[in-house]
Backbone as a chain_set.jsonl record, in Angstrom:
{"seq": "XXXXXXXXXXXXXXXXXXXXXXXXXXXXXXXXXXXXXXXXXXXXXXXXXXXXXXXXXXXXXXXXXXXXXXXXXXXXXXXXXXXXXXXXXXXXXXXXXXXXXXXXXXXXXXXXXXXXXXXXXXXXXXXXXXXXXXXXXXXXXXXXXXXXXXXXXXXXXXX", "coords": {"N": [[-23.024, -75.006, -19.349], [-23.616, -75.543, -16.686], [-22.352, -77.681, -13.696], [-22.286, -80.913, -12.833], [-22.525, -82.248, -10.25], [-22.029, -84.691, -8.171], [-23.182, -87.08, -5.554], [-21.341, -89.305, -3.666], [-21.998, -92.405, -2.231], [-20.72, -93.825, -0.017], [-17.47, -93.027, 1.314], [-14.596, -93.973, 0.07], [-12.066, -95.167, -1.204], [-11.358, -96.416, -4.151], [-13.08, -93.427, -5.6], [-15.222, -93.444, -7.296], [-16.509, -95.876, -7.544], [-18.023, -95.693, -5.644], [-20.224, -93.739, -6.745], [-23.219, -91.979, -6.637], [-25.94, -91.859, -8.66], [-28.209, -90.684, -8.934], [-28.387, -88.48, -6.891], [-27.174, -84.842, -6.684], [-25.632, -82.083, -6.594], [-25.675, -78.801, -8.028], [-23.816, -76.88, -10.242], [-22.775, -73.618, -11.608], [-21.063, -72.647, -14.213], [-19.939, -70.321, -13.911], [-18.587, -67.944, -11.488], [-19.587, -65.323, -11.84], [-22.104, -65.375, -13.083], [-23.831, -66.548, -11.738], [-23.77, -64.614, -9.603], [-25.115, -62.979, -11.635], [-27.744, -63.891, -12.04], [-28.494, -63.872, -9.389], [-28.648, -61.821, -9.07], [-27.147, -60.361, -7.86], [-25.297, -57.444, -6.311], [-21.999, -55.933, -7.293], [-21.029, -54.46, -4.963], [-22.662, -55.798, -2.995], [-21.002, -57.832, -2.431], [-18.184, -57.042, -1.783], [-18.708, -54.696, 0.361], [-19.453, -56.54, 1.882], [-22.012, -56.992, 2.824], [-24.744, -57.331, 5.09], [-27.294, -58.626, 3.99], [-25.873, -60.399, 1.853], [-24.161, -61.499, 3.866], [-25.298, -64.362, 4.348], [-25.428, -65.926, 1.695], [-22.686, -65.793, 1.492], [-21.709, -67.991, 1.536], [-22.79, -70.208, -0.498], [-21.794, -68.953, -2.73], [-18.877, -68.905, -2.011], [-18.232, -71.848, -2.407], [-19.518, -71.84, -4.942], [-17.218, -70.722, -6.315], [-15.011, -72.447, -5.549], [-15.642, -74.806, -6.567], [-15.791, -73.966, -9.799], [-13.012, -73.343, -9.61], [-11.796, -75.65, -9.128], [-12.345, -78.129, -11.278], [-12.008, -76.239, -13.394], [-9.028, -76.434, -13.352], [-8.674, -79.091, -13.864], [-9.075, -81.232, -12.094], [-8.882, -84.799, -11.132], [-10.992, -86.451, -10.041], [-14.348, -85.472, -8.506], [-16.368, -85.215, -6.101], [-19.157, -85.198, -3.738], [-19.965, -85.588, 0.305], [-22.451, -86.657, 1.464], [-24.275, -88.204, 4.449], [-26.236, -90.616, 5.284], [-28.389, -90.244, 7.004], [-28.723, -87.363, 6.693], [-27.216, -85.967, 8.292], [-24.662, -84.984, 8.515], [-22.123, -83.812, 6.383], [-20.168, -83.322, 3.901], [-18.772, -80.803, 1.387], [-17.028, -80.574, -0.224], [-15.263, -83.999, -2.166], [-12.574, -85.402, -2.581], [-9.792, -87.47, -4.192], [-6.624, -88.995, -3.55], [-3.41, -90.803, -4.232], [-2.995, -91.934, -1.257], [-5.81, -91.911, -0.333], [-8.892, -91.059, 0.581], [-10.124, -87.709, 0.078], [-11.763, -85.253, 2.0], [-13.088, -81.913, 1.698], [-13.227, -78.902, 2.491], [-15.18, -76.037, 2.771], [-14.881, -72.731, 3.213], [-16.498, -69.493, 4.063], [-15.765, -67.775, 5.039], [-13.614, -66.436, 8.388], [-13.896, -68.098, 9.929], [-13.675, -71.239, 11.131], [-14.766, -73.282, 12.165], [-16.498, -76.58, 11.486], [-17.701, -78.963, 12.016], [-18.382, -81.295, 11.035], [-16.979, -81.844, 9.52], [-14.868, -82.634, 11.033], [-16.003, -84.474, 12.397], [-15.801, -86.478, 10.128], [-13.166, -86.411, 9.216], [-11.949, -88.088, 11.406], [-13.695, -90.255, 11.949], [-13.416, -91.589, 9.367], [-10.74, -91.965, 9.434], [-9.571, -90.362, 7.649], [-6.065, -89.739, 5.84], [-5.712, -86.857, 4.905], [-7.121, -83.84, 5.147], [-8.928, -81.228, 3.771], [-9.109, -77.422, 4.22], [-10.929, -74.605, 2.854], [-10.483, -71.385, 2.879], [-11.289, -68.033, 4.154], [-8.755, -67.693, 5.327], [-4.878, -67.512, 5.844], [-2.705, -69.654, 3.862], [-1.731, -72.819, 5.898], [-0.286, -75.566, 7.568], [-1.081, -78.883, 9.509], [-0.467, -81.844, 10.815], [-2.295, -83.466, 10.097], [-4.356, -81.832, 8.381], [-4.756, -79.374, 5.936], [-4.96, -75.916, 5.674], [-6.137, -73.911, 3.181], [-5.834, -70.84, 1.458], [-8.74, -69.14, 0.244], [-7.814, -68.083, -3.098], [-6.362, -69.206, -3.724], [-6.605, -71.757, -4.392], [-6.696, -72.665, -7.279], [-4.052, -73.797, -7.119], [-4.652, -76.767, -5.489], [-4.741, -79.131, -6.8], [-2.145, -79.919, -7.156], [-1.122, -79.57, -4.761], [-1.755, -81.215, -3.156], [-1.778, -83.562, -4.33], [0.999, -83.632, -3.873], [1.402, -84.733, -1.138], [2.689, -86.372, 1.773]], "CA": [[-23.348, -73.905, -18.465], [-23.358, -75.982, -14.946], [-21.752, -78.445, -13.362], [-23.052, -81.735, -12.116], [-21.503, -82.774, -8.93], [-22.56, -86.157, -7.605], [-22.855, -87.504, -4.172], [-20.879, -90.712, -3.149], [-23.04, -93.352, -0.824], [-19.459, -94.307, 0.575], [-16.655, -92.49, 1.178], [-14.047, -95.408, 0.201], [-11.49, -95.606, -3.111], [-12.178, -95.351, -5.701], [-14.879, -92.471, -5.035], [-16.368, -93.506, -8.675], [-17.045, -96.917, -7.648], [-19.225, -95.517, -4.708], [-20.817, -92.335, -7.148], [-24.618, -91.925, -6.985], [-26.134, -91.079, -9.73], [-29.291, -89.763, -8.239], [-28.024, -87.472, -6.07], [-26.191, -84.379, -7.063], [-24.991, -80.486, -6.831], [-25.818, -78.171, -9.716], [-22.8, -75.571, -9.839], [-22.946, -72.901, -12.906], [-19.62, -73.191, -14.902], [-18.775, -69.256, -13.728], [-19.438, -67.638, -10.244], [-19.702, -64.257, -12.634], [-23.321, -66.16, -13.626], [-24.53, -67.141, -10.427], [-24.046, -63.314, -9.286], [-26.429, -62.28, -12.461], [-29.206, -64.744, -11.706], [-29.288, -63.867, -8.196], [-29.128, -59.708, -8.985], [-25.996, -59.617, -6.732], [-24.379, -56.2, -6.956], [-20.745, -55.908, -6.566], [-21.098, -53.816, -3.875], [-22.758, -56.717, -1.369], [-19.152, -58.584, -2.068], [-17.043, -55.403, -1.85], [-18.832, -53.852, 1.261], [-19.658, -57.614, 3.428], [-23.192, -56.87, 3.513], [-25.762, -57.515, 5.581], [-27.907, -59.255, 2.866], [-24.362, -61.021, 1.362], [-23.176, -62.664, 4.567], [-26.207, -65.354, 3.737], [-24.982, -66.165, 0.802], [-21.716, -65.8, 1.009], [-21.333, -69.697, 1.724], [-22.866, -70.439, -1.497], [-20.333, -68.184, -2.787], [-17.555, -69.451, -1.396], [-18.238, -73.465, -3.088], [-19.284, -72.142, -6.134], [-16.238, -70.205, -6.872], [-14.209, -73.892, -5.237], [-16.132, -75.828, -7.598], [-15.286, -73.675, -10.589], [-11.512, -73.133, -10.027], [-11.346, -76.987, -8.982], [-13.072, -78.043, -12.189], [-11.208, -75.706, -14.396], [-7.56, -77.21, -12.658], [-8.407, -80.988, -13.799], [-9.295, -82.126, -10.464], [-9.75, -85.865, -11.915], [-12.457, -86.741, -9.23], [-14.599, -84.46, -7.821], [-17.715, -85.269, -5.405], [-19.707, -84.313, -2.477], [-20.851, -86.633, 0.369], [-23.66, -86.552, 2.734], [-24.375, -89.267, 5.192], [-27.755, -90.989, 4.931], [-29.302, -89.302, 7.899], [-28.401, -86.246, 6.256], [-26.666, -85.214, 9.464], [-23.584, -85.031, 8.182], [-22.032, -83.425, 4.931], [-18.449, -82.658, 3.343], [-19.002, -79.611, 0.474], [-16.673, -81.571, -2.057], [-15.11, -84.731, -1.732], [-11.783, -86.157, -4.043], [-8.76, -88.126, -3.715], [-5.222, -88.94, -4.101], [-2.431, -91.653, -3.91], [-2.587, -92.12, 0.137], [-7.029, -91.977, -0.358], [-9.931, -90.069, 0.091], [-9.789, -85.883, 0.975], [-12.765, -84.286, 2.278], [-12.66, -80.807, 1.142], [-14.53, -78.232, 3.913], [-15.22, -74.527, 1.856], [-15.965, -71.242, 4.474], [-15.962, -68.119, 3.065], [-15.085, -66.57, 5.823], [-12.567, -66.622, 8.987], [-14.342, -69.091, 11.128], [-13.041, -72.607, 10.443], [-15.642, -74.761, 12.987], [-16.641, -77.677, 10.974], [-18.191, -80.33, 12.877], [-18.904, -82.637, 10.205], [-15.268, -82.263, 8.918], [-13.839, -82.6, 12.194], [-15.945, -85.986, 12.572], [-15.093, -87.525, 8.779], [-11.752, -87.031, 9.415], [-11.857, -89.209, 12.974], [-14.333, -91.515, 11.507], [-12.876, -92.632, 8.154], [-9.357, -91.966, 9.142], [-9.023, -89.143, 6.614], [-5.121, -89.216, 6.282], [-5.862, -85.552, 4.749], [-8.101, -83.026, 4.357], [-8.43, -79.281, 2.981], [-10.654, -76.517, 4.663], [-10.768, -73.578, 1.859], [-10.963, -70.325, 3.697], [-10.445, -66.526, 4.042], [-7.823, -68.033, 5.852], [-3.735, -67.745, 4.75], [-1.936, -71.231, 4.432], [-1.489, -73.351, 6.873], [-0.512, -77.138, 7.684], [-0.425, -79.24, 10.521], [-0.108, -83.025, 10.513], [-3.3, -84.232, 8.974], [-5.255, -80.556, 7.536], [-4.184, -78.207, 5.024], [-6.426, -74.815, 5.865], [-5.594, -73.212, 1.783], [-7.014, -69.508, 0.914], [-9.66, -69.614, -1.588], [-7.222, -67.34, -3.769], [-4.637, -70.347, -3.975], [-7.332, -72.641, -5.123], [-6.328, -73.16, -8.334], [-3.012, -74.785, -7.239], [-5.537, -77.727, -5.015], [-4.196, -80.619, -6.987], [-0.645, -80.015, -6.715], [-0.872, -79.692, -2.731], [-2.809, -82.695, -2.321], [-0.446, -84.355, -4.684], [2.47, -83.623, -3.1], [1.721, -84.829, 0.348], [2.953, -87.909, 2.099]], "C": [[-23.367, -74.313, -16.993], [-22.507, -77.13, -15.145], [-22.574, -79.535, -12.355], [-22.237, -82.189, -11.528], [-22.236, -83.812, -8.076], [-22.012, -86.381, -6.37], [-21.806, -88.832, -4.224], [-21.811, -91.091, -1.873], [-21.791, -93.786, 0.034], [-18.244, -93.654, 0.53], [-15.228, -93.204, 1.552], [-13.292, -94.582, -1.172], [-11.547, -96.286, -3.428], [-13.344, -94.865, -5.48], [-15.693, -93.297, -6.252], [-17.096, -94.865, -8.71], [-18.592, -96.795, -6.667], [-20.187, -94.295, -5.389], [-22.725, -92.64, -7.075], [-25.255, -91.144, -7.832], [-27.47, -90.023, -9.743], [-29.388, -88.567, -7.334], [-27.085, -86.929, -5.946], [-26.437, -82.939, -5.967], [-24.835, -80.025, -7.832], [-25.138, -76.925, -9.487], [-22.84, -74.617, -11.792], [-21.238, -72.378, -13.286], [-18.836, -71.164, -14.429], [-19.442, -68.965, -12.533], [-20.147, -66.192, -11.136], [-21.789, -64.361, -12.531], [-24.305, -65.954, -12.505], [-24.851, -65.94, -9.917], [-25.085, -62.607, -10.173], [-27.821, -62.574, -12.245], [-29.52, -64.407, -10.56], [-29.511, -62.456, -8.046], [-27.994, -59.212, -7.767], [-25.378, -58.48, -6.762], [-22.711, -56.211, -6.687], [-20.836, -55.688, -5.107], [-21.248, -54.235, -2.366], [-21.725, -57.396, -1.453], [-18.727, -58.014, -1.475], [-17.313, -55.489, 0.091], [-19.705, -55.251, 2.776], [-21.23, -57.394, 3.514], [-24.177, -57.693, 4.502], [-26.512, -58.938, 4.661], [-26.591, -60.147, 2.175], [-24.337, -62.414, 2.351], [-24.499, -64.058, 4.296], [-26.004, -66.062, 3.025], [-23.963, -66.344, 0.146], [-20.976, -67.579, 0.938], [-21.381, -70.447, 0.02], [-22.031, -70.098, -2.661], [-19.295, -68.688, -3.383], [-17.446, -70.999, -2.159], [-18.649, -73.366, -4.406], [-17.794, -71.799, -6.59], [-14.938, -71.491, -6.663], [-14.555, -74.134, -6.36], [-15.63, -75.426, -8.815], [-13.794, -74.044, -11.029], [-11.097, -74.87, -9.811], [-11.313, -77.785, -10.139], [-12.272, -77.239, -13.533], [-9.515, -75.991, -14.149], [-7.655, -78.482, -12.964], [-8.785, -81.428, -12.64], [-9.815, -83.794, -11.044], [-11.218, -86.442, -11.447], [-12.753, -85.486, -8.113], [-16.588, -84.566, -7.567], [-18.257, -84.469, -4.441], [-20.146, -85.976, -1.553], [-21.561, -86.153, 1.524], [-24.225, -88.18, 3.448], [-25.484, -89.748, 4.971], [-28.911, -90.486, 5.533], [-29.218, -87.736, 7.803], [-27.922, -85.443, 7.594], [-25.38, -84.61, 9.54], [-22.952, -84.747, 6.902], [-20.555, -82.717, 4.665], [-18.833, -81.855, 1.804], [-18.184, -80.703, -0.528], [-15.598, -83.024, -1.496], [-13.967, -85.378, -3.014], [-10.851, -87.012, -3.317], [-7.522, -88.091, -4.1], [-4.758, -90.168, -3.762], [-2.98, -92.401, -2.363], [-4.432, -92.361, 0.486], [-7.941, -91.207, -0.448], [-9.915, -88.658, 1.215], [-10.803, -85.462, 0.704], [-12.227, -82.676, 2.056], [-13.857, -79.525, 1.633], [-14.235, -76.388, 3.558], [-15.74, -73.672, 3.269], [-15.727, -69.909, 3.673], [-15.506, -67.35, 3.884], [-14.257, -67.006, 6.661], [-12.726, -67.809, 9.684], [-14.542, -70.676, 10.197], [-13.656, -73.489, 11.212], [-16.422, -75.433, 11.702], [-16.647, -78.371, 11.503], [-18.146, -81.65, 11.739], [-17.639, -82.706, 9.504], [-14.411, -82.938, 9.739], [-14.374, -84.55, 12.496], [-15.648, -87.073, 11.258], [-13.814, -87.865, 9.227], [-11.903, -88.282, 10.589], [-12.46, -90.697, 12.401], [-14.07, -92.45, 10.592], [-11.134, -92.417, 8.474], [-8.578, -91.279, 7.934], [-7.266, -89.535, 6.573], [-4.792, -87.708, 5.572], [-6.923, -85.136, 4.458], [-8.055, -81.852, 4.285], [-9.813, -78.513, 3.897], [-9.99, -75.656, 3.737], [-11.106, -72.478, 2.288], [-10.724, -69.188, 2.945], [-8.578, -66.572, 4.595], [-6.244, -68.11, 5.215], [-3.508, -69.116, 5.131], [-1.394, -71.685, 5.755], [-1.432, -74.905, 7.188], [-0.36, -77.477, 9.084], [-0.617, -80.942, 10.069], [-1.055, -83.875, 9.822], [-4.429, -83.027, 7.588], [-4.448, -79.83, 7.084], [-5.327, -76.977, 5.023], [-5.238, -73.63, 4.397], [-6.555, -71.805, 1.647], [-7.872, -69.799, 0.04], [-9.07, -69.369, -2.664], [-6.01, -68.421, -4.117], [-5.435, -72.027, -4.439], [-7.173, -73.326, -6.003], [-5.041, -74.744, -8.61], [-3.282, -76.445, -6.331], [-4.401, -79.074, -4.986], [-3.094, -80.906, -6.336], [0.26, -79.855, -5.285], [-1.105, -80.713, -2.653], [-1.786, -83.91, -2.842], [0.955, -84.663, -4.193], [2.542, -84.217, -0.976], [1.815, -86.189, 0.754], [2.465, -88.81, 1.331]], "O": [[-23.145, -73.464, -16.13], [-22.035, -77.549, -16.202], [-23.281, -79.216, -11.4], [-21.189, -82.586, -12.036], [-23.093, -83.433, -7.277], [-20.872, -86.098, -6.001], [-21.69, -89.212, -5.389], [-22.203, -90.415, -0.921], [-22.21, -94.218, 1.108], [-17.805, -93.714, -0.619], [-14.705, -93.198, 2.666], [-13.772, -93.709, -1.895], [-11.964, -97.206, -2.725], [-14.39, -95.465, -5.234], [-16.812, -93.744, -6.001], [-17.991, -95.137, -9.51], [-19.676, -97.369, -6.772], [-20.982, -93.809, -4.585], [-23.23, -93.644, -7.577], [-25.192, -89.914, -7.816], [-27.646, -88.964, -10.346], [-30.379, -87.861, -7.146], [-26.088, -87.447, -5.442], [-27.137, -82.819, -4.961], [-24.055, -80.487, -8.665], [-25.586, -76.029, -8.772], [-22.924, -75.187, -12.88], [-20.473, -71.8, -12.513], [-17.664, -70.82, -14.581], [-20.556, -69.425, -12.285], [-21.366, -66.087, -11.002], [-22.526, -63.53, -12.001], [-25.345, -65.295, -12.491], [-26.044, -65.787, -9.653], [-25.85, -61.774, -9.686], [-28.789, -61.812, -12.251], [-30.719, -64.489, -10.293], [-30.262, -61.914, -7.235], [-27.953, -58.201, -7.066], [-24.539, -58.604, -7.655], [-22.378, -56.627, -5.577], [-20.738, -56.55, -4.233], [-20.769, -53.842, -1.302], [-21.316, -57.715, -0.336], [-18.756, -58.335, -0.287], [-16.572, -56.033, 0.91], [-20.195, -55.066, 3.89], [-21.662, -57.76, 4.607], [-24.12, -58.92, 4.416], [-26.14, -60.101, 4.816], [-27.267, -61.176, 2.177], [-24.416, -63.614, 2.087], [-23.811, -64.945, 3.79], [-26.305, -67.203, 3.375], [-23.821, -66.748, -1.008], [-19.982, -68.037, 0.374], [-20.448, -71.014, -0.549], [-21.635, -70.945, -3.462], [-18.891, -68.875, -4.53], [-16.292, -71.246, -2.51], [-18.424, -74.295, -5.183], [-17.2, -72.656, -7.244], [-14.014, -71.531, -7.475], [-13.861, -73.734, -7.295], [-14.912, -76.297, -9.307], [-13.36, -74.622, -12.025], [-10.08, -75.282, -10.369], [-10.215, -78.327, -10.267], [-12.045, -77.849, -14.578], [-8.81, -75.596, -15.078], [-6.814, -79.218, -12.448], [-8.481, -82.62, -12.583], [-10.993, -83.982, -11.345], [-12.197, -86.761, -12.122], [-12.04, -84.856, -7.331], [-17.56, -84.258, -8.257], [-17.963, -83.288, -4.26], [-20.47, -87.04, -2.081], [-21.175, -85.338, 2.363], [-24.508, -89.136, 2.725], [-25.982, -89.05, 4.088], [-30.02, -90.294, 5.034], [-29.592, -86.984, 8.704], [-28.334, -84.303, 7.807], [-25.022, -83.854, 10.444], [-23.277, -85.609, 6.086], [-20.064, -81.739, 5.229], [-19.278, -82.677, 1.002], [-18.682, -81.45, -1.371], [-15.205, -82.962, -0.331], [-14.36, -85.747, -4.12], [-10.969, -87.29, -2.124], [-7.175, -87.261, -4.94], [-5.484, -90.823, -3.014], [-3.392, -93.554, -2.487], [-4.624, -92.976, 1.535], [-8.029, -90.539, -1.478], [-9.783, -88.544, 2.434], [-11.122, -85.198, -0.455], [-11.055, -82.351, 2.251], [-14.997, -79.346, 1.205], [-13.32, -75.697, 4.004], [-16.65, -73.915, 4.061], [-14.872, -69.556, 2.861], [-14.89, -66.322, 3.605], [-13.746, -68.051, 6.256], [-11.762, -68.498, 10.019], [-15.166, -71.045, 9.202], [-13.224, -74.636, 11.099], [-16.958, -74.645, 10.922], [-15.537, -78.824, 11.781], [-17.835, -82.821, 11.957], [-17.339, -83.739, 8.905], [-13.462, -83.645, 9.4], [-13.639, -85.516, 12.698], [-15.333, -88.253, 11.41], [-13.351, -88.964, 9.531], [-11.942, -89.452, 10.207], [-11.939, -91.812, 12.398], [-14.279, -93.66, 10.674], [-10.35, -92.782, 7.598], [-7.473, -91.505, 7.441], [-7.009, -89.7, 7.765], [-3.622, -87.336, 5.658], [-7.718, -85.7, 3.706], [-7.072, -81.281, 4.759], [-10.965, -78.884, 4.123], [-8.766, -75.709, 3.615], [-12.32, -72.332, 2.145], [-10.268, -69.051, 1.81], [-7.615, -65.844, 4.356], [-6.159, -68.701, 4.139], [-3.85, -69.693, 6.162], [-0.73, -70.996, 6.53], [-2.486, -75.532, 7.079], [0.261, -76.756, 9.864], [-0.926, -81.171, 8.899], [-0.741, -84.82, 9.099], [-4.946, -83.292, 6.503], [-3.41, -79.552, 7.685], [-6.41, -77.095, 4.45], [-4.205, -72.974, 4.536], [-7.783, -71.793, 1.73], [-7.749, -70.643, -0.848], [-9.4, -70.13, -3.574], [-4.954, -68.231, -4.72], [-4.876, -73.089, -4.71], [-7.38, -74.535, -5.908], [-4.942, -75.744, -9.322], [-2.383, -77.284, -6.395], [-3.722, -79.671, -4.152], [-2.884, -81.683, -5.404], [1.427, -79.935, -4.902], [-0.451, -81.321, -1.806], [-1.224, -84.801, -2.206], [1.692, -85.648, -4.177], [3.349, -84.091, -0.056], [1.162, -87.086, 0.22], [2.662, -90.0, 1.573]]}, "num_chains": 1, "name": "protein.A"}
């Protein structure tokens, strides 16, 4: 019924060598779920509410986490810095290393703490998951949430 999503103390490859086992993310295996427990009505999706936009973040990373998760994603973390000042929503990899993975639910794509991973570890990719349509430029891939599913096979395919 959930999903346990573990931090990394290091954001290095192999994520699994750096995984902490003490410190997770508890995601519920449908967003469907998550909307019953919290008494969401359609309607605050549908109609943007007021009461919604709050929540829509939470949202927005469960419904990642799901479709990522149900796609194979072979590794699939989160990391937060030690001074908790700093935090990437999910965290995997590929061939070329490790891809921070920066969820919004909505249009606005500022990410500070994405914007400094990348710089700091030398990201050579990472994903923001938006309302946003596709889009690349030489190191970010900004993917709709609605194209989610196909994750791997972007990340796979790049340099």
């Amino acid at each position: 019924m959930i999903h346990k999503i573990n931090r990394v103390s290091t954001p290095k490859s192999p994520l699994k060598f750096y995984e902490d086992f003490g410190a997770f993310k508890l995601f519920l295996s449908d967003l469907g779920l998550l909307g019953a427990m919290t008494g969401t009505l359609p309607r605050h999706i549908v109609e943007d509410d007021s009461i919604y936009t709050e929540f829509n973040g939470a949202m927005g990373e469960q419904f990642v986490c799901q479709e990522l998760i149900a796609n194979e994603l072979p590794a699939l973390f989160y990391w937060l810095r030690e001074d908790a000042k700093q935090e990437i929503d999910f965290i995997s990899e590929n061939e070329q290393g490790v891809v921070p993975i920066e969820v919004k639910s909505g249009t606005n794509l500022s990410a500070n703490s994405f914007k400094e991973f990348m710089k700091e570890h030398n990201s050579p990719l990472g994903v923001k998951i938006s309302a946003l349509p596709y889009k690349e430029n030489e190191k970010v891939i900004n993917m709709p949430l609605y194209n989610t599913a196909k994750f791997e096979k972007i990340i796979r395919n790049q340099r």
